[in-house]
N, C-alpha and C positions, 0 to 999 in steps of 0.2 A: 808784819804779823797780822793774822786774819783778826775780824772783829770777833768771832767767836773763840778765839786763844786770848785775845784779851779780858774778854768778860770768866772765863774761866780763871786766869790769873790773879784776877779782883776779888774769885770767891773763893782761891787757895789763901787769901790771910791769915798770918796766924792769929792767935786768940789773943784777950788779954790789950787790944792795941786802943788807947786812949781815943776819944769821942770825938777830936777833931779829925783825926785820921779814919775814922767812920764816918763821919760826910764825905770827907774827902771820895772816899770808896764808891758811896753812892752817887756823888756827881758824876765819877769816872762813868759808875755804870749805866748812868744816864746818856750821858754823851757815848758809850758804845749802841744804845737800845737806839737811840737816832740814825747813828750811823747804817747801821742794818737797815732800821726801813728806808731808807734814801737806797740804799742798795738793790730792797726789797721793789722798789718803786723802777727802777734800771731796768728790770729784768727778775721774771717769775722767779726759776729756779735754771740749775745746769742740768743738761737733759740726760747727764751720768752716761755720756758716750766717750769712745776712746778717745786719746788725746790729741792732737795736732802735730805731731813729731814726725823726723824722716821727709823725704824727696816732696812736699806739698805741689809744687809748681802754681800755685795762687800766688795773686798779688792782693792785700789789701787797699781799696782807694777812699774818696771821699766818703763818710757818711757809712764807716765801714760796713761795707761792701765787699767782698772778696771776688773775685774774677779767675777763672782761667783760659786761657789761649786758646782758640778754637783745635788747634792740633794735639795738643797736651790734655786734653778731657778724657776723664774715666768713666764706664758708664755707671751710673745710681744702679743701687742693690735694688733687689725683689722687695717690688714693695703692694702687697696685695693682704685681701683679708677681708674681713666686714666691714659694713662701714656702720655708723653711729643708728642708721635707720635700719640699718635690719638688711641689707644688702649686700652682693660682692663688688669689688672692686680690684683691678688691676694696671697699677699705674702704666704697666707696657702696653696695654691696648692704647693706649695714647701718641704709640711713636708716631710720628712724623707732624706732630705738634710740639709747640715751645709749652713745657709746665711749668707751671708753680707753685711749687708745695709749701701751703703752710703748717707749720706744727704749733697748735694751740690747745690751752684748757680754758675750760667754764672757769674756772676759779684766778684766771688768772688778769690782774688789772693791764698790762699792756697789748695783751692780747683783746679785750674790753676795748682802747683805746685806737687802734689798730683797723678792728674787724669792719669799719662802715668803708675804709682808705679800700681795701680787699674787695668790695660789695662795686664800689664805682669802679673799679681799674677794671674788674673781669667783666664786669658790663661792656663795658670802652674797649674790651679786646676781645670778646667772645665772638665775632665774625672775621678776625684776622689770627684764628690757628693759633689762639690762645689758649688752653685748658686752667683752669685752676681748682686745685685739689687739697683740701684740710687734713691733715694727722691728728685728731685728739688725743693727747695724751694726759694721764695722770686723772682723770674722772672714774672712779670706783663703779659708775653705770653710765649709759647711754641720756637718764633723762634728762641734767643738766644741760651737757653737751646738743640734743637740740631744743632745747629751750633759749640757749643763745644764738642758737643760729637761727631762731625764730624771730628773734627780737632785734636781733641784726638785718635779718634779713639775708641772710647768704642760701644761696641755692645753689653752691658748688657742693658737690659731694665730699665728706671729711669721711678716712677710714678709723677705723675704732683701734686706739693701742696704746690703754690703760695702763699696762705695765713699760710700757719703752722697748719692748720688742723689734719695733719695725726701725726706730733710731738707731739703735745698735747694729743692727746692718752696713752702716757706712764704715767703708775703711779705715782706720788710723792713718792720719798724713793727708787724706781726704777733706775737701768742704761739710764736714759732717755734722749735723745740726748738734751744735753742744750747749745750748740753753733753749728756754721758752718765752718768748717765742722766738722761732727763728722760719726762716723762708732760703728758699735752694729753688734757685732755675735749672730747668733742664734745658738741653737743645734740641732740636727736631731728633736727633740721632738716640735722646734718651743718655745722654751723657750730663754732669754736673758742671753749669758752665758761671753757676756763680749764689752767691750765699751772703745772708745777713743773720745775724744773731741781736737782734733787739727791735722794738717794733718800729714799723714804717710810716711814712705820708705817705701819699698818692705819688708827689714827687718824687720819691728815692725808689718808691717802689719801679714806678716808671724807668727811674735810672738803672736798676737790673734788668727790666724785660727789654728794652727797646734796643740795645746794641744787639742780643742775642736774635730778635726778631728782624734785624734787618741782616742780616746772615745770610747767605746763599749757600 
């Protein structure tokens, strides 16, 4: 049972219940409010895309990771728009480079924790036919959104998709970003060769790009 069915269970009591059994209630719902934010700390939110059922062809590995087989890849949905600064963007103008999409919000703490791991790796691969590319999502306007990519310092372009438009393009059964943050490698072909839904080190980040970049 989710922590949210539980804390609703604790305030269907009925009435009339003796004064030990109301602590009781409120330690319960102490120990559910913890639980949540230990959760809340996991991972922002789910990015409310379809679900992961039917023929996947991914494997999950260490440090999940999800992978697909260079032969077995689909190609990533339209994914163009404005971006956070006021510009267009078309992640297909990118083919015949390895991408890597992150999908982040201002508001959101792992993505905070994350965003400097993002700043050194596309440094460190930005003359070996790396691209990397930001999704904002879930920021009601643009001025958050670069205010932390100010303070971070990221100078990869992030496109603007406040409501989760551009997530929801990915298939069901697909590596399709279904939390915040999450990241999806492409491959030169513009296909989805591999996916994390929680935030990165340098290290693990490393561990999606670098099989894909040594690809012929």
């Amino acid at each position: 049972m989710s922590v949210a069915s539980r804390v609703s269970l604790l305030l269907d009591r009925p009435p009339n219940r003796p004064r030990g059994h109301v602590r009781s209630r409120r330690a319960a719902l102490f120990t559910a409010a913890v639980a949540a934010s230990a959760l809340a700390l996991t991972a922002c939110t789910s990015g409310g895309t379809s679900g992961g059922s039917g023929d996947t062809n991914f494997v999950t590995g260490d440090g999940g990771i999800a992978t697909v087989a260079q032969g077995k890849r689909i190609a990533a949905p339209d994914l163009s728009g404005p971006t956070i600064d006021g510009k267009q963007l078309d992640v297909a103008d990118y083919k015949g480079k390895i991408v890597v999409i992150n999908i982040w919000g201002s508001w959101c703490g792992p993505c905070r924790l994350e965003a400097k791991n993002f700043v050194a790796v596309s440094a460190a691969l930005k003359d070996q036919g790396v691209q990397f590319v930001g999704i904002n999502t879930r920021d009601t306007e643009t001025r958050p959104a670069v205010a932390f990519e100010k303070q971070y310092g990221v100078t990869f372009p992030s496109l603007y998709d406040p409501t989760g438009k551009l997530m929801l393009r990915f298939k069901k059964g697909t590596l399709n970003p279904k939390a915040i943050p999450s990241t999806i490698v492409l491959d030169r072909e513009g296909k989805i060769a591999a996916r994390a839904l929680l935030a990165l080190s340098e290290d693990n980040l490393r561990k999606m790009i670098d099989p894909v970049l040594a690809e012929k």
